[in-house]
C-alpha positions in Angstrom: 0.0 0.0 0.0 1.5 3.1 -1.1 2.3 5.8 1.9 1.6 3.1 4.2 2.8 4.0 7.9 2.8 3.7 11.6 -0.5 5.0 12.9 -0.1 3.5 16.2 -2.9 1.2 16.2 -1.2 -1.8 14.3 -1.5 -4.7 16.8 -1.4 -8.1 15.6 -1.8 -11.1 17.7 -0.1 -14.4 18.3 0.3 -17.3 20.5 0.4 -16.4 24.1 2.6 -19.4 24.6 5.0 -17.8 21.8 5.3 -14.8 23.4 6.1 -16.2 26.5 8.4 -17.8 25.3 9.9 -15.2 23.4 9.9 -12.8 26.1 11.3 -15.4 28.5 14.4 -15.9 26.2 14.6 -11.9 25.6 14.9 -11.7 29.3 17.5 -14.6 30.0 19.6 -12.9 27.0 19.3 -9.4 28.5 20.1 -10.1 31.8 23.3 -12.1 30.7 25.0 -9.8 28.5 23.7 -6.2 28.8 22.5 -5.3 32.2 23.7 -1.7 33.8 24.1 -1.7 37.5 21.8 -2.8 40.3 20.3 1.0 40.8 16.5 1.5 39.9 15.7 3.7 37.2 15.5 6.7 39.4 19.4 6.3 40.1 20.1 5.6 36.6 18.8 8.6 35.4 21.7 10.4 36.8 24.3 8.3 35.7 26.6 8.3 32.6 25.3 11.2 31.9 28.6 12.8 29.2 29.1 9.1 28.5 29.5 9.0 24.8 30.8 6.2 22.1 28.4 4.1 19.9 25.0 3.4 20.3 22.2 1.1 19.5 18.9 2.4 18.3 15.7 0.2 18.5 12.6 0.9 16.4 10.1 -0.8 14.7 10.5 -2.8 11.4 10.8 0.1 9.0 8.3 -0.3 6.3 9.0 3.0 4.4 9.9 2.8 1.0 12.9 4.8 0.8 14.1 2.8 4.0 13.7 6.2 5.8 15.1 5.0 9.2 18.2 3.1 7.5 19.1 6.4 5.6 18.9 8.3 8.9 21.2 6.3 10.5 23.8 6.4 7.4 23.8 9.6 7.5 24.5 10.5 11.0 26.9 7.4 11.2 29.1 9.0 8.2 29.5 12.3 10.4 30.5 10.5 13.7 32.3 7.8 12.7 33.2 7.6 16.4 29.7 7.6 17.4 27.8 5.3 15.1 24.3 4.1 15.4 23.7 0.6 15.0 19.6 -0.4 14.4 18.1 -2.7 16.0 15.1 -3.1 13.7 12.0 -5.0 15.9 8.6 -6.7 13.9 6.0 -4.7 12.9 3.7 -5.9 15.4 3.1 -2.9 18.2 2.3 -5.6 21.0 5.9 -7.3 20.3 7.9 -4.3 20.3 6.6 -3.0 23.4 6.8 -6.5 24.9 10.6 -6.6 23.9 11.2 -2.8 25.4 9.9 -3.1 28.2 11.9 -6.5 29.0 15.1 -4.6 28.1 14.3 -2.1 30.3 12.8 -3.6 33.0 15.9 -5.7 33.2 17.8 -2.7 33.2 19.9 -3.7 30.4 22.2 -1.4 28.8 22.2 -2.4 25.0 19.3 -0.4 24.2 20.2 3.3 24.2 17.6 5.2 21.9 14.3 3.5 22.0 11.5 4.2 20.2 8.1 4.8 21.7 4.5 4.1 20.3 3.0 7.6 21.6 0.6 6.0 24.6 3.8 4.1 26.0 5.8 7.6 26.7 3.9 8.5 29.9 4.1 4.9 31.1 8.0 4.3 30.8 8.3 7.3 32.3 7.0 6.7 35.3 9.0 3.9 35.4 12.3 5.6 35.9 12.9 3.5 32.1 13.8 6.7 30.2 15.9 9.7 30.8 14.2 13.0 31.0 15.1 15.5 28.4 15.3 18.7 31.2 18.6 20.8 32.3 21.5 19.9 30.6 19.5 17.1 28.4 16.8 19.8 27.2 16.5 19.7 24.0 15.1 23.2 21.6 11.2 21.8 20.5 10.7 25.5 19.6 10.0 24.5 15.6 8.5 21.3 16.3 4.3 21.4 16.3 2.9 21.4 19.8 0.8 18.3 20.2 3.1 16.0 19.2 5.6 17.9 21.9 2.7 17.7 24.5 2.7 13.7 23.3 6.2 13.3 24.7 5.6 15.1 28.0 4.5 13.4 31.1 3.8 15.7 34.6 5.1 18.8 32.9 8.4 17.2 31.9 9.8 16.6 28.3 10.8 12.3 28.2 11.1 12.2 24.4 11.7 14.0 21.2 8.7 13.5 18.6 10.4 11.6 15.7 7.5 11.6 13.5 3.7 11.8 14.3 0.1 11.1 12.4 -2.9 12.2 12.5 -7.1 11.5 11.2 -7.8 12.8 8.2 -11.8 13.4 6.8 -11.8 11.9 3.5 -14.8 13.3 1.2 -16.3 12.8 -2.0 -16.0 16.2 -3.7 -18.1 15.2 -6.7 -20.7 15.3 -3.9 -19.9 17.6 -1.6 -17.5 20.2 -3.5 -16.5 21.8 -0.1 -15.9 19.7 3.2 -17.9 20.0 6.1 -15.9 22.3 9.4 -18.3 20.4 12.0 -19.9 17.8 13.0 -23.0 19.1 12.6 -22.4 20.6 8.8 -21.1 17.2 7.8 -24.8 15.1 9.0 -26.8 17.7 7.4 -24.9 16.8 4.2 -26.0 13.0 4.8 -29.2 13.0 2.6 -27.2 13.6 -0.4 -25.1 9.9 0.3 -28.4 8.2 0.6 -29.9 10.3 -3.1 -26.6 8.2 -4.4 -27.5 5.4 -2.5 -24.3 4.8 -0.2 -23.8 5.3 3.4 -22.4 8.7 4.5 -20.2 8.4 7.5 -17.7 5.8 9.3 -14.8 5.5 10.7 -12.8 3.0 12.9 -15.8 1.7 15.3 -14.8 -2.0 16.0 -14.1 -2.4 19.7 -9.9 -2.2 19.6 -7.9 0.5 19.7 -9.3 2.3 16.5 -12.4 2.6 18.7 -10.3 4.8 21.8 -9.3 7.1 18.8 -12.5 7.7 17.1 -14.5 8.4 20.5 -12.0 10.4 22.0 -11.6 12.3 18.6 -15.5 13.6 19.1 -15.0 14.0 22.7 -12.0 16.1 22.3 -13.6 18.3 19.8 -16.0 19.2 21.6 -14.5 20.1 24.5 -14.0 16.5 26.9 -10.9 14.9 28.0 -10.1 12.2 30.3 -7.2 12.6 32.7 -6.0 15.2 34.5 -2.4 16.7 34.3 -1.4 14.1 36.9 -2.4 10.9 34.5 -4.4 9.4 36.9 -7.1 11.9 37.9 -10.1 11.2 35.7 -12.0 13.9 34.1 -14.3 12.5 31.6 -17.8 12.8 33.4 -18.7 16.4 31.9 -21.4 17.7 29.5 -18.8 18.7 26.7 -17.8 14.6 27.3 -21.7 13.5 26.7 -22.4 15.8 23.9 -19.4 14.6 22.0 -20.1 11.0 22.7 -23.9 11.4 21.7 -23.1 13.3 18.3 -21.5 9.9 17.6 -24.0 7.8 19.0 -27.1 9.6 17.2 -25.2 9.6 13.5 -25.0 5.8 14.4 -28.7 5.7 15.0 -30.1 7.5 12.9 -28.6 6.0 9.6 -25.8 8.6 9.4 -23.8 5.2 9.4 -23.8 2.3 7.9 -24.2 -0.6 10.1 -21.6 -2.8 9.6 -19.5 0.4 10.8 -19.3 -1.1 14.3 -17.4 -3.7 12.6 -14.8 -1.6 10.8 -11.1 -0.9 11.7 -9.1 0.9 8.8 -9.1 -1.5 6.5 -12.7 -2.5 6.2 -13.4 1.3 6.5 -10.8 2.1 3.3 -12.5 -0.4 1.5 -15.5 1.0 1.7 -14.3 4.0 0.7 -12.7 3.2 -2.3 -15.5 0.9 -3.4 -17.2 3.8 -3.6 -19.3 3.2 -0.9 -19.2 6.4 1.5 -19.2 10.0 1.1 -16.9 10.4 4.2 -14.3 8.5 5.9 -12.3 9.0 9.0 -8.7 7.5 8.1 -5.2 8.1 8.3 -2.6 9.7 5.7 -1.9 5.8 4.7 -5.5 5.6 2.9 -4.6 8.3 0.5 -2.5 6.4 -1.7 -5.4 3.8 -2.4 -8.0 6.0 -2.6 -6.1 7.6 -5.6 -5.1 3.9 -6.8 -6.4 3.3 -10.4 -8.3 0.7 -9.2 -10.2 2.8 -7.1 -13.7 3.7 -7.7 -13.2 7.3 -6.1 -10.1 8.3 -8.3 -9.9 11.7 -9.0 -13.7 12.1 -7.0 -12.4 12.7 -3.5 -10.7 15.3 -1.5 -9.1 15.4 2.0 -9.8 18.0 5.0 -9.4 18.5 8.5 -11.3 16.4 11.0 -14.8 18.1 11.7 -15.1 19.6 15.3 -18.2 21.1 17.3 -17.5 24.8 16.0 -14.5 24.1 13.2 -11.2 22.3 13.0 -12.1 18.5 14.9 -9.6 17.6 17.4 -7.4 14.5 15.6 -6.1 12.1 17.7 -1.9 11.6 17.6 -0.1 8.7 16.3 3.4 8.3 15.2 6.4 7.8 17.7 8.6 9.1 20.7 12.2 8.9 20.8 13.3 8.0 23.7 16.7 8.1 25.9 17.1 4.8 28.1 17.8 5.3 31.3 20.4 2.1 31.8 22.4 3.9 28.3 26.0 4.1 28.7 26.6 6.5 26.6 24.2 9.2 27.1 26.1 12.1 25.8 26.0 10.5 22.5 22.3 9.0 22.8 21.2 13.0 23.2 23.1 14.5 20.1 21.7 11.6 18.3 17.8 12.9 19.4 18.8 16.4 18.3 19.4 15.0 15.4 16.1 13.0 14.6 14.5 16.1 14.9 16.9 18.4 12.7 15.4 20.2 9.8 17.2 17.5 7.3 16.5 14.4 9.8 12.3 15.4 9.3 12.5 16.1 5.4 13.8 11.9 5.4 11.2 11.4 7.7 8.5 12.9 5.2 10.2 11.3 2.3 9.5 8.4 3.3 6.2 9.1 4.3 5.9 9.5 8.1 4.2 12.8 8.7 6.8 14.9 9.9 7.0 17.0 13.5 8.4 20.0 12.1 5.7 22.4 11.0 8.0 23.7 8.3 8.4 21.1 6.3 4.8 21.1 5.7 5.2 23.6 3.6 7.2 22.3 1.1 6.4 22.2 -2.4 8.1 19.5 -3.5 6.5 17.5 -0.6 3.0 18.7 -1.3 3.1 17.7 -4.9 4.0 14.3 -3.6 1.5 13.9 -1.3 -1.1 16.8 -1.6 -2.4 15.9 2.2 0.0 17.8 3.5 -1.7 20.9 4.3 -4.9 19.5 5.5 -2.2 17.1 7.6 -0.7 20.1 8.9 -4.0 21.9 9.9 -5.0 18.7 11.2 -1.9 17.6 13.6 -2.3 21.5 14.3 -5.2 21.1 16.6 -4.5 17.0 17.5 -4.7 16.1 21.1 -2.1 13.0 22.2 -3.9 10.1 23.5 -4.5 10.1 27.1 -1.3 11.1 28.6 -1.6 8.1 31.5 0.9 5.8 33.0 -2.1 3.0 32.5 -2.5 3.7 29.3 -3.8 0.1 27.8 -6.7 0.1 31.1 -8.0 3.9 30.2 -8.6 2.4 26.5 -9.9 -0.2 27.4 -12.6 1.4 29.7 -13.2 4.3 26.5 -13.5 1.4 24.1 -15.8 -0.9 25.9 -18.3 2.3 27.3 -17.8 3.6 23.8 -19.1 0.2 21.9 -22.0 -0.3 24.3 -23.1 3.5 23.6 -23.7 2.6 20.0 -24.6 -0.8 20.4 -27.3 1.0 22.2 -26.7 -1.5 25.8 -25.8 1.6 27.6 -27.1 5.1 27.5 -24.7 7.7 26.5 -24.6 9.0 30.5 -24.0 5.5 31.6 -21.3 5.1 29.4 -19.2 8.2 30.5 -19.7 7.0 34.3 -18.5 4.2 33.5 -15.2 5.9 31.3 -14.9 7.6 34.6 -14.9 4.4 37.3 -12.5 2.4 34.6 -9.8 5.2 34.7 -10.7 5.9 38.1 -9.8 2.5 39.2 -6.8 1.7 36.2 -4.7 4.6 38.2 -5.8 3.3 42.0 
């Protein structure tokens, strides 16, 4: 799939006696060859802190078609010959490469200096004492990167990572349709009768209860003014009126047609389809869907536009993907680990990144027309990731999704009202950070 990229909801699964056995051997080989000393992370933090010589980065499997990540690394590695980054390249799969970090760094082992962080895991390893923070002499200048993917990297008012590229929901529209795209929620439902004159559905996005689900609710709820944790990342704050509106925008459009109904079932995939099949008028998705809705084989070739997310009074509130790049606390060679994160978010380090794809965290690059006439997203991108809010920023990350997803579903499955499904949001993150 062309443009095809991280959006932080990839999560395939496999045997749960493979991966315990994979993580049992990932542990025994840590602990044998690349453990720092006994201290917790809190200690480490302050150690080997002008430590500098190679280092090992750890990322996903890079799926970009220019090999983004492997040109990165060449190119820093020919300037500091001295220095050099060696890749540790993990699987695609999200639940394997946060399995493998986190036995790493749990075990306090010392091979794995820079590590890359799905956005929701930032606030969680930090916490931890896994990762260094980036404060004093480790600040690092985030004064041209865009703010919400900064504000994805902070936890409890401190910097822990430097954005390395981020993503963001995109409103996909039929502009043989609807010429111009709808600013709001409500604009876009009042455009509906004119899908079902053409005889297709109007609206979906990602409403299968997974992660896709947390995004798309807390994408409505955002916009129109909820959230869900406090500053602290524990503190619910869901229960609110701005929370139920949101919700029940998404709940009525469900209801009342504005959906099709097999769009409880959809992640991106069946959603894309869809769309391409020239099935839908509008479609939540990510960047990635843009290369095969422009396919040749796509029923909507040349038919369809992109914009903003729709909010409650303009601009929607997209939900942050992409990933954190991250210090480890057990590094040796910190010093070097730091010039290395400067470096991933250099003006030349973000133009690979958006090469290759991954929507970069510099606003400037944005703007560049040799970019745009690759991939003529890019402003509504910008606009979008402009006004994004990180997931919740929550050292229990994986039991606040859960507890938006499963309220969430019921909602539209109709099984709870919207007000019982907000109370309950609010006594599953109440009791995930008890």
């Amino acid at each position: 799939m062309a443009l095809k990229k991280v959006s932080s909801l990839r999560s395939t699964l496999v045997p749960r006696a493979v991966l315990a056995v994979t993580s049992a051997a990932l542990l025994t080989a840590t602990l044998a060859t690349g453990c720092s000393s006994s201290s917790g992370g809190s200690n480490a933090i302050s150690e080997n802190l002008t430590g500098r010589g190679p280092i090992t980065y750890v990322e996903g499997k890079d799926t970009t078609e220019t090999g983004a990540v492997k040109q990165l690394i060449d190119r820093w590695n020919v300037a500091h010959p001295d220095e050099k980054v060696t890749f540790k390249e993990q699987s695609s799969d999200a639940s394997q490469q946060y399995d493998d970090l986190k036995q790493h760094l749990q075990a306090k082992a010392s091979d794995y200096d820079v590590v890359a962080l799905d956005v929701p895991w930032t606030a969680e390893f930090a916490a931890k004492g896994w990762i260094q923070p980036l404060k004093d002499s480790f600040a690092i200048d985030t004064s041209t990167l865009l703010s919400p993917p900064v504000a994805s990297a902070t936890y409890n008012g401190t910097l822990y990572a430097a954005p390395r590229n981020t993503n963001g929901g995109l409103l996909y529209y039929r502009k043989d349709l609807v010429p111009e795209p709808p600013k709001t929620w409500a604009e876009m439902l009042s455009m509906c009768p004119k899908a079902k004159e053409a005889g297709i559905g109007c609206y979906a996005g990602q409403l299968a209860p997974y992660e896709g689900l947390t995004v798309n609710a807390a994408e409505v709820i955002n916009a129109f003014g909820g959230s869900f944790v406090g500053p602290d990342g524990k503190t619910p704050t869901v229960n609110t009126p701005q929370a139920k509106q949101g919700l029940q925008t998404l709940v009525d459009a469900y209801k009342n047609d504005d959906m099709p109904k097999e769009a409880l079932s959809f992640k991106e995939p069946e959603s894309q389809n869809a769309f391409t099949s020239g099935k839908l008028m509008f479609m939540r998705n990510w960047p990635s869907s843009f290369g095969d809705a422009g396919a040749d084989s796509s029923a909507v070739k040349d038919k369809f536009g992109v914009a903003p997310l729709p909010g409650k009074d303009g601009i929607g509130a997209s939900t942050l993907g992409g990933y954190n790049a991250a210090i480890s606390a057990f590094s040796k060679n910190k010093a070097t680990a730091l010039d290395f994160l400067r470096y991933l978010i250099s003006e030349d380090a973000q133009h690979i990144v958006a090469q290759g794809g991954l929507p970069s965290v510099r606003a400037s690059v944005y703007d560049d027309p040799a970019l745009i006439a690759k991939m003529p997203y890019l402003p509504a991108l910008k606009d979008s990731i402009a006004s994004a809010v990180p997931r919740p920023v929550t050292p229990f990350y994986s039991a606040v999704s859960k507890a938006i997803q499963e309220n969430a579903f019921a909602a539209l499955q109709g099984t709870k009202s919207v007000d019982d499904a907000i109370s309950g949001m609010q006594k599953g993150i109440e009791t995930a950070g008890s």
